[in-house]
C-alpha beads as a LAMMPS data file, in Angstrom:
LAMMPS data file: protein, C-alpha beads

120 atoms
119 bonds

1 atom types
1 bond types

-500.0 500.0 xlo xhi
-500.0 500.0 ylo yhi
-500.0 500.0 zlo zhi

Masses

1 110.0

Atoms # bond

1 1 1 -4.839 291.961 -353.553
2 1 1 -4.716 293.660 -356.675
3 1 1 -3.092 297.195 -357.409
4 1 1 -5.590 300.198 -356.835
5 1 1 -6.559 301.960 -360.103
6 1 1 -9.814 303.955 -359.867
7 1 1 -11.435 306.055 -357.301
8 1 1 -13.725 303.561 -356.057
9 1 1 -11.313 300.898 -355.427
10 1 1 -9.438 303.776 -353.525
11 1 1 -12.614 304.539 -351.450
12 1 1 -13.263 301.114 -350.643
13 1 1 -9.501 300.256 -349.661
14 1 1 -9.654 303.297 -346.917
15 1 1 -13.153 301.849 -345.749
16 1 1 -11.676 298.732 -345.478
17 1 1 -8.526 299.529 -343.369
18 1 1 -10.811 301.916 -340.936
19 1 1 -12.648 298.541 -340.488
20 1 1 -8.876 296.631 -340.170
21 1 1 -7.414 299.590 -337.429
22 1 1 -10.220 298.715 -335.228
23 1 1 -9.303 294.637 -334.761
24 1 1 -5.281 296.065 -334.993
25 1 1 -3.610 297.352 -332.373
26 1 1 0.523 297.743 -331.242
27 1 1 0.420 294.147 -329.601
28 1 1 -1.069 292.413 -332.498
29 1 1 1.337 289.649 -334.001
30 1 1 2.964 290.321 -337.591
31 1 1 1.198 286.896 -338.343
32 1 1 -2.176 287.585 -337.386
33 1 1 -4.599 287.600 -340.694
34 1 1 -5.388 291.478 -339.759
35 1 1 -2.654 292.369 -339.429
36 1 1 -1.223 291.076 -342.737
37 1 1 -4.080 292.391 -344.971
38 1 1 -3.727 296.037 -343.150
39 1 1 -0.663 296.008 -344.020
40 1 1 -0.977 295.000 -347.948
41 1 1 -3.582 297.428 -347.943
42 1 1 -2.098 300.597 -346.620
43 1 1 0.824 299.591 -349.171
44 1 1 -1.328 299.344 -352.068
45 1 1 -3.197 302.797 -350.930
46 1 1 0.278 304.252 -350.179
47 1 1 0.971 303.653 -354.024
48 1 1 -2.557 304.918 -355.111
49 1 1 -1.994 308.145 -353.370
50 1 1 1.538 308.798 -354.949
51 1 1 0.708 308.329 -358.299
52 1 1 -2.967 310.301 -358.630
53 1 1 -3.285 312.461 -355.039
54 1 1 0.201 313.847 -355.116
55 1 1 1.143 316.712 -352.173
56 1 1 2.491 319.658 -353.704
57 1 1 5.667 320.924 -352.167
58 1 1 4.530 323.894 -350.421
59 1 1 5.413 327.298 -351.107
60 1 1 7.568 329.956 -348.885
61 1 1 5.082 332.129 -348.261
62 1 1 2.843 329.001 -347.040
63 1 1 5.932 328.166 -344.876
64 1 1 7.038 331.533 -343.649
65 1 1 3.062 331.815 -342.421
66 1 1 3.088 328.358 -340.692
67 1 1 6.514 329.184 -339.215
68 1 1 4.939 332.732 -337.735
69 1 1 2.228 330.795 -336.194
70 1 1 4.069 327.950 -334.965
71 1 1 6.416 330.600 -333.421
72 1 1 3.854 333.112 -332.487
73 1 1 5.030 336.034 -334.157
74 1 1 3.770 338.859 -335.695
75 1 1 4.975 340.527 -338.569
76 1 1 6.670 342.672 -336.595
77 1 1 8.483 340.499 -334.753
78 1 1 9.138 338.906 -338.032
79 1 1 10.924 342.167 -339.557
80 1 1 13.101 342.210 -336.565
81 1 1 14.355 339.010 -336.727
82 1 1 14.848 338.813 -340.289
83 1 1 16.815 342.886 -340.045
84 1 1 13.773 344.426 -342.422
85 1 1 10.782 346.449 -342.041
86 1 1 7.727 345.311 -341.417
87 1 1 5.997 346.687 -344.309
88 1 1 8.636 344.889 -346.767
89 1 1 7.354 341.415 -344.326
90 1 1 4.033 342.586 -345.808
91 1 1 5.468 342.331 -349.434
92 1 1 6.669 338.937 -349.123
93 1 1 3.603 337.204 -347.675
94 1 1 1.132 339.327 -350.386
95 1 1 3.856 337.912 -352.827
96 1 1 4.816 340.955 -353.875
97 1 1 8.454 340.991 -353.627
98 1 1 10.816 337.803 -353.801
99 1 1 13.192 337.765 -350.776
100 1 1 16.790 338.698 -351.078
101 1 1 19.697 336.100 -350.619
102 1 1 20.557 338.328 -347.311
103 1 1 16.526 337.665 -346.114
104 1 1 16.884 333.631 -347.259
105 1 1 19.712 332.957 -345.430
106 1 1 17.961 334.544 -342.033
107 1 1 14.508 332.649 -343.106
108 1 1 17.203 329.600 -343.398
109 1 1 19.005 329.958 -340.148
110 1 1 16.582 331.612 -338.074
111 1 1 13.097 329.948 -338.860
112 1 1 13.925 326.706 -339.497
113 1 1 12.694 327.077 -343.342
114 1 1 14.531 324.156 -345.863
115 1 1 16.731 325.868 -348.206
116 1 1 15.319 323.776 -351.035
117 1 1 11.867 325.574 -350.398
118 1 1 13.686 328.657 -349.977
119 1 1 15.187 328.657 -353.957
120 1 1 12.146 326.908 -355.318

Bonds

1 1 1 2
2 1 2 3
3 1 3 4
4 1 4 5
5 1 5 6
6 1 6 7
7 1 7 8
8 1 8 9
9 1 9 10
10 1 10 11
11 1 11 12
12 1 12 13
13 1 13 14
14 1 14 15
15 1 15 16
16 1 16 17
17 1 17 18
18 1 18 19
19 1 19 20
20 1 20 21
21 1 21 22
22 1 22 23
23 1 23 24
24 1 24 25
25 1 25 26
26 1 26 27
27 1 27 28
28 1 28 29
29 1 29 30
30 1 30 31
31 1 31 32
32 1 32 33
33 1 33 34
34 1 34 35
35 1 35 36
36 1 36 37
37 1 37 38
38 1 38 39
39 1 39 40
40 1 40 41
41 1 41 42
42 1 42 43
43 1 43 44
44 1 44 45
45 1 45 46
46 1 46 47
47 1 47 48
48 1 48 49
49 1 49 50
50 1 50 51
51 1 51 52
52 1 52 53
53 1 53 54
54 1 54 55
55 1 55 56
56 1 56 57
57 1 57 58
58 1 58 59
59 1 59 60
60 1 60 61
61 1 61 62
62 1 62 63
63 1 63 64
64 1 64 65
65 1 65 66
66 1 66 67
67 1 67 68
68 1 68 69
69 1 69 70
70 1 70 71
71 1 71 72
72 1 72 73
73 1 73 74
74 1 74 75
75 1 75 76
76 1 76 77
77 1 77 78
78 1 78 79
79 1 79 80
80 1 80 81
81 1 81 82
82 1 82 83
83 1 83 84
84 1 84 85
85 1 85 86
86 1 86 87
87 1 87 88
88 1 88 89
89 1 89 90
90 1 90 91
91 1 91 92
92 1 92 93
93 1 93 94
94 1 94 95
95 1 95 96
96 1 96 97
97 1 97 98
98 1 98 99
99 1 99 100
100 1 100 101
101 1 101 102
102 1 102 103
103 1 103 104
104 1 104 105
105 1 105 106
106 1 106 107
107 1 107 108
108 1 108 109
109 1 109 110
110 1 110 111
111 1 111 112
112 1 112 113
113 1 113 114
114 1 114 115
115 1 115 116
116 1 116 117
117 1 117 118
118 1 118 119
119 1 119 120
């Protein structure tokens, strides 16, 4: 197998290991012929997908929303745990207002939000 380079071959390699998972299971031997190309393959589109369908690191407002839902809160809510008024929760997530260091550290402690997002 050959290193993925255009859209096509990309296409094709996902076809093919749709076609692989279905003769693969957890109980399959690390010898088994299946096995070994599924393997090669999902390597090879691993590599593809770095190089030319990159995820971008998402953005705090993206996170604060997923955290609100994960958590079930409301903005509200939000502004109370985070010591501001709901309104200035409103700011944020319209991306009207950066967050202060004070705010970070509570999105940081309190929601679970990477400080490396957080500073970005």
């Amino acid at each position: 197998m050959k290193k993925i380079t255009t859209k096509k071959e990309y296409q094709d390699s996902i076809s093919k290991i749709e076609t692989l998972l279905a003769k693969v299971d957890n109980n399959t031997p690390k010898d088994n012929p299946y096995f070994i190309e599924l393997d090669k393959l999902s390597d090879l589109v691993a590599e593809y997908e770095e190089v030319y369908l990159p995820i971008a690191k998402p953005n705090l407002i993206d996170i604060i929303k997923l955290r609100m839902f994960e958590m079930n809160l409301s903005q509200k809510k939000l502004a109370e745990i985070l010591g501001v008024s709901a309104s200035r929760i409103s700011e944020y997530l319209a991306g009207k207002r950066e967050v202060s260091l004070k705010v970070a550290k509570k999105l940081h402690k309190n929601l679970d939000i990477d400080a490396e997002i957080i500073l970005s």
